[in-house]
C-alpha positions as CSV (number, residue, x, y, z in Angstrom):
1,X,91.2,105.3,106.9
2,X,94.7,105.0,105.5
3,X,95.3,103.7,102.6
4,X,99.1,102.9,100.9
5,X,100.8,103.1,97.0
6,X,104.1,102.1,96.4
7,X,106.1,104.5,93.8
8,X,109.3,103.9,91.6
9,X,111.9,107.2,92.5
10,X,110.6,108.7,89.3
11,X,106.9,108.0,89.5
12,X,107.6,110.0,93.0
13,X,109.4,112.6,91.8
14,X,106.6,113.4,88.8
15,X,103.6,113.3,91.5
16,X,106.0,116.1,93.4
17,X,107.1,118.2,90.5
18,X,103.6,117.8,88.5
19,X,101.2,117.7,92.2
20,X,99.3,114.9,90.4
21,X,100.0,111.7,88.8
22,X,97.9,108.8,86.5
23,X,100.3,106.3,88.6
24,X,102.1,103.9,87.1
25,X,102.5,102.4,83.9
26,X,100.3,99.4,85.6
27,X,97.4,102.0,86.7
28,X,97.7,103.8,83.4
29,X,96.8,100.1,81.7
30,X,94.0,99.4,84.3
31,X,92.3,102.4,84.4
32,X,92.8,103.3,88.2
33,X,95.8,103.9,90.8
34,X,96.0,100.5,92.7
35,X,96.6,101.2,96.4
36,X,96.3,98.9,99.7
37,X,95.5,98.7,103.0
38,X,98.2,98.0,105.6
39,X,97.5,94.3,105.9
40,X,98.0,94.0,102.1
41,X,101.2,96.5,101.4
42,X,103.5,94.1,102.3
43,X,102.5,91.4,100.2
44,X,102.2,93.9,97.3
45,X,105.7,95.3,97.6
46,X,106.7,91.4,97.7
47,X,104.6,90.1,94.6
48,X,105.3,93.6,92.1
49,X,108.3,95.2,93.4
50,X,110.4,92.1,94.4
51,X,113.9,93.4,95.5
52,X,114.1,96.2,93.8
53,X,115.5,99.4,95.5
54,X,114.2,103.6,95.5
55,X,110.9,102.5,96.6
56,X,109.0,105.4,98.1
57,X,105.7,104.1,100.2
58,X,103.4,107.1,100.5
59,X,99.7,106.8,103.1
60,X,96.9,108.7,101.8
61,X,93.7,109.6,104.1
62,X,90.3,108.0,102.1
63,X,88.0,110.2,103.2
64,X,88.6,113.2,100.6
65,X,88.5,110.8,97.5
66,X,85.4,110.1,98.3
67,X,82.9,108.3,95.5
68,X,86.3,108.3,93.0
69,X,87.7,105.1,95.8
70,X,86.4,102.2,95.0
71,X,87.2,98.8,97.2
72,X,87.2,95.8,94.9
73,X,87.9,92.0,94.5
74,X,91.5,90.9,93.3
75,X,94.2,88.9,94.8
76,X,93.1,85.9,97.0
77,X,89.3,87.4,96.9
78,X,90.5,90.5,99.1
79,X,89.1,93.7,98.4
80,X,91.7,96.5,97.3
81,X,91.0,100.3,97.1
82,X,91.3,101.5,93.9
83,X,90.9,105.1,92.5
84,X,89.5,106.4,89.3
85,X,91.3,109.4,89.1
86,X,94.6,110.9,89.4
87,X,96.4,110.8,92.7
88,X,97.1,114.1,93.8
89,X,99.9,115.4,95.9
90,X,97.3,117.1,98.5
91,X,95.9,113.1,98.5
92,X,99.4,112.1,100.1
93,X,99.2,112.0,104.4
94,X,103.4,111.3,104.2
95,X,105.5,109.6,102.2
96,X,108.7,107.1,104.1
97,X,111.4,105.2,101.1
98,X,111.4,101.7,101.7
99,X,114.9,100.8,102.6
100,X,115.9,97.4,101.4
101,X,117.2,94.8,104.1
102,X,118.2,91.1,103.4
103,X,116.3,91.3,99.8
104,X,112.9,92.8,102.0
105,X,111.3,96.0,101.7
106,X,111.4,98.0,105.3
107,X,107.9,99.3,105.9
108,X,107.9,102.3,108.9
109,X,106.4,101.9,112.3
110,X,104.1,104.5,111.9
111,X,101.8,102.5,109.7
């Protein structure tokens, strides 16, 4: 299964020069990297990154994070993958920016 994170242009560019990353500053305080599903991305990019432009949307695979991928409860009772541990560049499937159009994030076909 595929699973999505939304990074800032410099939270992307330190998971590329560093080949792992704690996330951001909001999965630092939380413990985990906060991902969704592609029913959920969306809304995410919406709700915490309203408007704001140099977006990168990277899809990971689940299968090798294995036990460290944890679904849980949050928004609206919907379970969201969550991993406790770093997010590794080998984790990332492909990465697409998220173009801004009319105010909205532009999410790729391929998902």
């Amino acid at each position: 299964m595929r699973i999505y994170k939304i990074l800032r242009a410099d939270e992307w560019a330190g998971l590329q020069a560093a080949g792992a990353t704690d996330g951001a500053p909001v999965d630092i305080a939380d413990g985990f990297v906060h991902f969704s599903t592609a029913d959920q991305v969306a809304e995410t990019a919406a709700r915490h990154f309203a408007e704001e432009p140099g977006l990168t949307l990277l899809a990971c695979d689940t299968a090798p994070m294995g036990d460290d991928l944890k679904w849980e409860v949050s928004r609206g009772g919907d379970r969201f993958p969550h991993l406790y541990r770093q997010l590794r560049l080998s984790d990332v499937i492909w990465s697409h920016p998220l173009p801004l159009q009319g105010g909205v994030h532009q999410f790729p076909k391929e998902m």
